[in-house]
C-alpha positions, 0 to 999 in steps of 0.5 A: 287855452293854456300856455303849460311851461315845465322844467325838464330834470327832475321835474318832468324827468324822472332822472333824479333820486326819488321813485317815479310812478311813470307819470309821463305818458299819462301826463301828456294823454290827458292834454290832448284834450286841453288846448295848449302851447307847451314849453320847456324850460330847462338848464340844457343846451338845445342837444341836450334839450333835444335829447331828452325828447328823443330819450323820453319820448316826450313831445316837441314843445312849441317853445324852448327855454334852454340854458336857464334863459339865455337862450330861446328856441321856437318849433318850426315842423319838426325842429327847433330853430333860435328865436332871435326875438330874445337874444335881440332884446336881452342885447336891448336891455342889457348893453352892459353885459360882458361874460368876458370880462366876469370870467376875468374879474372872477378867474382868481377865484380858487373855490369856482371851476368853470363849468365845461366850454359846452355850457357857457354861452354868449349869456351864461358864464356857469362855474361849479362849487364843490365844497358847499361851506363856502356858498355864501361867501362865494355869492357874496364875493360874486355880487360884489364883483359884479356891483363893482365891475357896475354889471347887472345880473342874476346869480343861481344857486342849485345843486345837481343831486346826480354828481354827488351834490355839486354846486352849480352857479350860473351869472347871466344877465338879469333880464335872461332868466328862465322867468324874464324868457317865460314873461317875454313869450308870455306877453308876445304869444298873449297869455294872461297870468291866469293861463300861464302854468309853470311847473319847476323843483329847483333854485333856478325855477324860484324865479318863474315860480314865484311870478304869481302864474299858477305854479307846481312844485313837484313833491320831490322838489328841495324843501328849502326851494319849496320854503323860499318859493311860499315865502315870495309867493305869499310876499306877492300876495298870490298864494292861491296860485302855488301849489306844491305836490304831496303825492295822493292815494294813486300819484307819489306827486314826483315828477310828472306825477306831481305835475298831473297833481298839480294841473287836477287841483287848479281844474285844468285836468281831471284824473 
């Protein structure tokens, strides 16, 4: 048995700029014969999440990682209901939280635009940057902020290449990451590292890829993510779990490709 997390854009989806190969019915072909729980961990709200499955035709993932970690979703027949395990224990574990007050302390700000009403949540305060220039400076501003205001927190970094590469930069609390979310499930649903599989491409997949699971990164993953990724993971000692996708004879190792890829070279699957 194998606990299989993916992140959906540009990951198992093949929305973004690169050729897709049309990997994803193969994919989940070949894991019918492997036992496993499935997750999805993704940037989207759960429309947009349950959206994808439709659009698709991707199957209902027994778990649902959503709005980058804040926010935990669990099958149940054939709907996702919340897990209120997760909110329980981010409110357990981070008593100092308040998106308010961040909105507040940061509302000056002129180079960050709040993000739409949709994609902010109880735990996600989520804020475009435009002009890419003044990224360091504006997440230096951010922690400073936050250290200030005594707020623990993690600040993610990504680019979205379908709106002409505009920065995306959300502020949660740093216990609800995808990788905090991904650990939680992991420990309740009794996974071992060693089963647990997380396949990602972007800034906020750096953390849950670099947590020594047997991690992919898709070929079409930026290269500075694949860069920071080998860095952590050979900090942690664990660089026989990371495998990042070059594409082979038969598979362009983008995408879904690049997961299928992925799970073949750790011996999950067999092409």
């Amino acid at each position: 048995m194998i606990f299989l997390v993916t992140d959906l854009d540009r990951t198992l989806l093949p929305n973004g700029p690169y050729a897709d190969d049309k990997s994803i019915p193969e994919l989940f072909k070949k894991l019918e014969t492997v036992p496993h729980i499935l997750c999805y961990a993704t940037g989207r709200n759960l429309p947009m999440a349950q959206e994808a499955v439709r659009m698709w035709h991707i199957p209902l993932p027994d778990f649902l990682v959503a709005e980058v970690g804040t926010s935990l979703y669990r099958k149940s027949g054939n709907d996702l209901v919340t897990d209120t395990r997760w909110r329980e224990y981010i409110l357990s574990t981070q008593k100092n939280w308040s998106g308010e007050h961040i909105r507040s302390s940061l509302g000056t700000y002129d180079a960050l635009t709040l993000q739409e009403e949709e994609k902010q949540n109880e735990f996600k305060i989520s804020y475009y940057l435009s002009d890419h220039t003044k990224k360091d400076a504006t997440l230096e501003i951010i922690h400073h902020t936050l250290a200030q205001e005594s707020i623990t927190a993690q600040v993610l970094w990504s680019i979205d290449p379908l709106a002409d590469n505009v920065g995306l930069i959300d502020i949660i609390p740093a216990t609800a990451t995808k990788a905090g979310a991904v650990e939680f499930l992991r420990t309740k649903e009794g996974f071992e590292k060693e089963q647990t599989f997380y396949c990602g491409d972007s800034g906020n997949d750096i953390l849950p890829l670099s947590r020594c699971y047997k991690s992919i990164v898709v070929k079409n993953a930026p290269e500075e993510v694949k860069e920071e990724v080998s860095k952590r993971v050979s900090d942690a000692k664990c660089t026989d779990n990371l495998y990042i996708a070059t594409g082979t004879p038969t598979k362009n190792g983008n995408y879904a490709s690049g997961i299928i890829e992925g799970l073949v070279h750790f011996g999950i699957i067999t092409l």
